[in-house]
Every structure is written in structure tokens, then in C-alpha cells.
N, C-alpha and C positions, 0 to 999 in steps of 0.2 A: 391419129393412130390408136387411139384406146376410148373407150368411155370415161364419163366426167362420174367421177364422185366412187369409182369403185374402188380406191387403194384405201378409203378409211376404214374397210370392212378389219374385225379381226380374230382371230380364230378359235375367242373362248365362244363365239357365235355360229360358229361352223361346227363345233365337239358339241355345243347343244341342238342344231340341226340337224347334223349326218353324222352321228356316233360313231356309227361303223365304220362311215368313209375317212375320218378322221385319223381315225386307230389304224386303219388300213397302211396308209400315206405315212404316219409318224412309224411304223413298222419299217417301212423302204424308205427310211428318210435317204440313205446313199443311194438312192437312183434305182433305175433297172424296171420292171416290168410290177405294177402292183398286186398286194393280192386280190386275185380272182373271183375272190366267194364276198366281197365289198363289192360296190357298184361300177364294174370296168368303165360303163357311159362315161363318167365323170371324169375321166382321161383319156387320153390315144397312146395305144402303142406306138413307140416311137420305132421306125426304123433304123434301127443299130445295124451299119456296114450300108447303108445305102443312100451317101451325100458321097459320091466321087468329085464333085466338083458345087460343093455349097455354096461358096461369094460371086457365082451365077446366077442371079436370080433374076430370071426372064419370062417369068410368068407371066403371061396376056395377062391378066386380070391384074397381076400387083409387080410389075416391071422397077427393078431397083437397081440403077444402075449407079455408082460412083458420082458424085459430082450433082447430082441432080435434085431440086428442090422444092416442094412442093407447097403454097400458102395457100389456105382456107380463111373465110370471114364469113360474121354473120352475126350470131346474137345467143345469147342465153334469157332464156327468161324464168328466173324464180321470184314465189312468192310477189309474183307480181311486178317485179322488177325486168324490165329489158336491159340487159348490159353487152355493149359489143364483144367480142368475143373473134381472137385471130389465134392460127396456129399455123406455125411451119415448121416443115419437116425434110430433113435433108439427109442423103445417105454421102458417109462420109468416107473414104479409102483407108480406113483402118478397120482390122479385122480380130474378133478374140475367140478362143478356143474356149466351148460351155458343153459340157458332159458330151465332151471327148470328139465334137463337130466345130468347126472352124467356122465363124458366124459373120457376116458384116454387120457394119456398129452403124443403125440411126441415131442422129440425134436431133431431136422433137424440142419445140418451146412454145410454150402455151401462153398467151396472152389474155387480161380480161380489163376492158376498160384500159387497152395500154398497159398495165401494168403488169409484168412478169410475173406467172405465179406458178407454174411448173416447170423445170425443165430437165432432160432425160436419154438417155442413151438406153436403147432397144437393141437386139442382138435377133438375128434374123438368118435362117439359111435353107436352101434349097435342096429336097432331094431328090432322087434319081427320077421317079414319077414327075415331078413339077411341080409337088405339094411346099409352100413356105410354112416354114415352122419357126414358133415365137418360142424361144427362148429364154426367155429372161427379159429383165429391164432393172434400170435404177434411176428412181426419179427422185427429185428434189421439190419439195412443196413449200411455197413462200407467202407471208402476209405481211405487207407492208413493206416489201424488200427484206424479209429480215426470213432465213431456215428455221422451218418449222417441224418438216418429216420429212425422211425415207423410206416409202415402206417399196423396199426392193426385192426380187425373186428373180433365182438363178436356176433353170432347171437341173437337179441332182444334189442340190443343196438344200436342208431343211423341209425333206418331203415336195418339192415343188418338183413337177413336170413338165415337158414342153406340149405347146398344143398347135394347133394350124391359124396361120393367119390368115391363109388360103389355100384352099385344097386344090388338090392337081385338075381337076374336072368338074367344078362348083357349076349343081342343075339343082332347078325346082324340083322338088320330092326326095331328097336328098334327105338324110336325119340330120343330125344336131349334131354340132362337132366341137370339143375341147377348143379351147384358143390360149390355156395353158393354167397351169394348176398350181396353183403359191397359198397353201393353205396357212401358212403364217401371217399372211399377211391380208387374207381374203379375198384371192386373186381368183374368181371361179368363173368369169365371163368364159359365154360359148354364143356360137353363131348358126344360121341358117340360112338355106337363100329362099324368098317368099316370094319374088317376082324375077321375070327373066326378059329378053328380048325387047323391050322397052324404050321410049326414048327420050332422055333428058338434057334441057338444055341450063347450062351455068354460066356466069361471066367467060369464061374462058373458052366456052365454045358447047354447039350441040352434040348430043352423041346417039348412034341407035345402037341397039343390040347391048343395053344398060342394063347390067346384075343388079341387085338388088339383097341385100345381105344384113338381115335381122340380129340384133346384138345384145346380150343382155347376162345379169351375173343371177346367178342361181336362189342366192335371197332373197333378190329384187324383180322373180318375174313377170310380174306387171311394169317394169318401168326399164323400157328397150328404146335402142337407138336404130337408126337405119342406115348404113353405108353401099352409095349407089356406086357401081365403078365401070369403066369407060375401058375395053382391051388397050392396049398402048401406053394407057396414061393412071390408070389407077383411080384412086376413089376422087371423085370428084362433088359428091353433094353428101350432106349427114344431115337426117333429120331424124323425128322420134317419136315413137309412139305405146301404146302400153296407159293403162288407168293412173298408175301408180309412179309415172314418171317426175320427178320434183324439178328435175332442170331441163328444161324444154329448150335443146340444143339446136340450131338451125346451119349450115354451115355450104358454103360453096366456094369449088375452087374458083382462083380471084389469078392465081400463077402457076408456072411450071417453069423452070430454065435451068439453064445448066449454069454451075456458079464457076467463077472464074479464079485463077492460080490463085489470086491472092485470097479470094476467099474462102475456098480451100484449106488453104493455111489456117487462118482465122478457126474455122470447123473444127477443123484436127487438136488445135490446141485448147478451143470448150470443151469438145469431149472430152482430152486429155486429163482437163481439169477438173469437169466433173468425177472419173471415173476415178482419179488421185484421193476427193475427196471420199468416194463408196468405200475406198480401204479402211479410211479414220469413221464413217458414220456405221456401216455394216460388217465387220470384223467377221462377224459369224456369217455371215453368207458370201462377201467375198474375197475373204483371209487367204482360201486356197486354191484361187481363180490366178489364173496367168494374165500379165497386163495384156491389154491392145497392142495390136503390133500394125504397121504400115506394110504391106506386104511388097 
């Protein structure tokens, strides 16, 4: 669900790149619409009054229903190194309110080599158009089994805005579009789609009429991912491209199912856990966040 390597960025790097955009952002740190005379690209207005019904998120392209779970495998290769490389990602029946839209809560875990090394509750919600929008996230960064970082973004806290994780109507020729704006913590990835109609096949199965969706953070744009996605089923292959890429991600869906009551349970209560700890690790971003709630 995200790029590898983009939460270390952080924002004395972004006041020395985009001055203006910077100053812009820490101006509207409470939220709301940024100033205008700074580079609007660098975010999306968010439609305020238009999610009547957000933890519906039935987007062909990024279909997110409760209960359902999605694993990827494949490989990383830096510096020469191949290391396997698994994620899964599962939408859980709990839901939290993030500047003032009621979101459903993924939560994602990143494998390398077996060994856990991220794992993260995403907030996600649908508006009236069919656009999903990324919200926030709080991820947990681990070496060796042991917490290393949080670097989390809540949109309307600390200058961070939401952005699209998918537009209502994603076409070739299309501009470039925010995927959401945490300048604290150098969250500035944005997307585009460079191929359309296509047809790829993965473990799990062939698909025609495959998007194609270009991904990459704004300090790094030589080193982009590719997330290919399947209507119905969602992303199913991640690869990369770009001069300047250092982790050469490969990735294909391997499953899809729907997890059962007791796992379920299980879900609910890692989120739970995680999102207990974002109170004690990020105070200032989600101090004045309302918990998760089971709806």
C-alpha cells in the first residue's frame, strides 16, 4: 500500500527544497484549504461535505471491503542484495474520524526476509464522486524486532493533508495527483497512470483491462514504483522503475480471501494495539484524534 523507503524523508529537507511550499503548509497547519499563491499541485483540495457515506469504498480499481485481505511476495533487491520481501494488507471493521470524515482503518504488515519490519494502520475513505482518499497512517518501523520509528501523518494535523489513493476516474493523460501531504515527516509521494487497458497475469490469476499507476515522492523523482490494479480485485503486481531507484521492488499478488470471525478478532485487536501505542509515540499528531471505533 505505500512506497518502500519514503517515511525517512524529513522536513528540514523539504524548508530547503520548497521554501515557499513549506511556509505555506506550516501557515494552515489546522487544516482547511492551503495558501493559493504556494504551489496548489502539491496538494488536492479536499472535498469538505462530500463523503455521505465514506466506509463504502467500492471503487473498481481499489474495492475495500471489511474483512478482506490481501498478500503480495516477491523481492527486493538493494545494493546488490535480493531479499524476499511479503506484505499483507487487510481492511479491518473498525473505523476513526480524521478531519472531520469517518475513515475505515487498514492495517498493513511488511515483511523482509520473514522478519517484521513495518507494521501500520492506514485510514481511507470514499467520496461522493468514487475518489479514495488517504488520510493519514501510523506506521511502526522495526530492526531486529526491536521499535525504531514512527513517523506518522494525520491529515489536519501538523500541516499534513489528505491526498487520493485513487481517483474516481483514473485515465492515461490524466496530471499527477497528491496521494497526501505530511510535510513533517516527508510524506509527498504522488501518482499518475502511464498505461491503461493492458493485460497482466500474477499468481493469483490473469487480468485484462490492467491500470497501470506511476508512484513516486517528490525528492526522489528518478526512483518510482509501478502499482498495476485489476477492477474487482485491486493492486495486484508492484514493480519499479526510474534511474535513481535504490530498492528494486518486485511484487505480486500470491492471495485474496476473506478472513474468518476469529480472525477478525485477531485484526481488530493489532490495530487496536497499534493505534494505543500512536497515543504514547505521537502525542502531537494524535493527542486530539478520537479512538477507533467498531461501528
Amino acid at each position: 500500500m505505500r512506497r518502500v523507503g519514503v517515511r525517512k524523508r524529513i522536513a528540514l529537507l523539504w524548508c530547503a527544497l520548497l521554501i515557499t511550499a513549506c511556509t505555506a503548509v506550516q501557515d494552515g497547519a489546522g487544516g482547511g484549504t492551503p495558501d493559493a499563491s504556494a504551489s496548489p499541485s502539491l496538494w488536492e483540495e479536499f472535498p469538505v461535505g462530500q463523503f455521505d457515506d465514506p466506509t463504502t469504498i467500492d471503487n473498481p480499481w481499489l474495492p475495500l471491503t471489511p474483512g478482506t485481505q490481501w498478500t503480495w511476495e516477491g523481492e527486493t533487491i538493494a545494493d546488490g542484495e535480493s531479499v524476499p520481501h511479503q506484505i499483507v494488507f487487510a481492511v479491518t471493521d473498525l473505523t476513526k474520524v480524521v478531519n472531520g470524515v469517518e475513515a475505515v482503518v487498514g492495517y498493513d504488515r511488511d515483511f523482509s526476509d520473514g522478519e517484521l519490519v513495518e507494521a501500520e494502520v492506514v485510514f481511507l475513505a470514499q467520496d461522493n464522486e468514487g475518489g479514495v482518499w488517504h488520510l493519514g497512517q501510523y506506521p511502526e518501523e522495526y530492526e531486529d524486532g526491536e521499535f525504531v520509528a514512527a513517523p506518522g501523518w494525520i491529515a489536519g494535523v501538523e500541516g499534513a493533508y489528505a491526498g487520493y489513493w485513487m481517483t474516481a476516474e483514473p485515465r492515461l493523460g490524466k496530471p499527477s495527483y497528491s496521494q497526501g501531504w505530511g510535510p513533517v515527516v516527508g510524506w509527498t509521494d504522488r501518482g499518475i497512470v502511464v498505461d491503461e487497458g493492458i493485460e497482466n497475469c500474477v499468481e493469483f490469476g490473469c487480468y485484462q483491462d490492467v491500470l497501470v499507476i506511476e508512484e513516486w515522492a517528490l525528492d526522489e523523482p528518478d526512483a518510482k514504483q509501478l502499482k498495476y490494479y485489476a477492477q474487482g480485485v485491486g493492486n495486484i503486481r508492484t514493480g519499479w522503475s526510474g534511474s535513481e531507484e535504490q530498492e528494486q521492488e518486485t511484487l505480486e499478488l500470491v492471495e485474496r480471501r476473506e478472513l474468518s470471525d476469529a480472525e477478525m478478532d485477531e485484526l481488530r485487536e493489532a490495530a487496536l494495539a497499534l493505534e494505543e501505542r500512536a497515543y504514547e509515540n505521537l502525542p502531537q499528531v494524535y493527542g486530539d484524534t478520537e479512538p477507533m471505533e467498531q461501528p
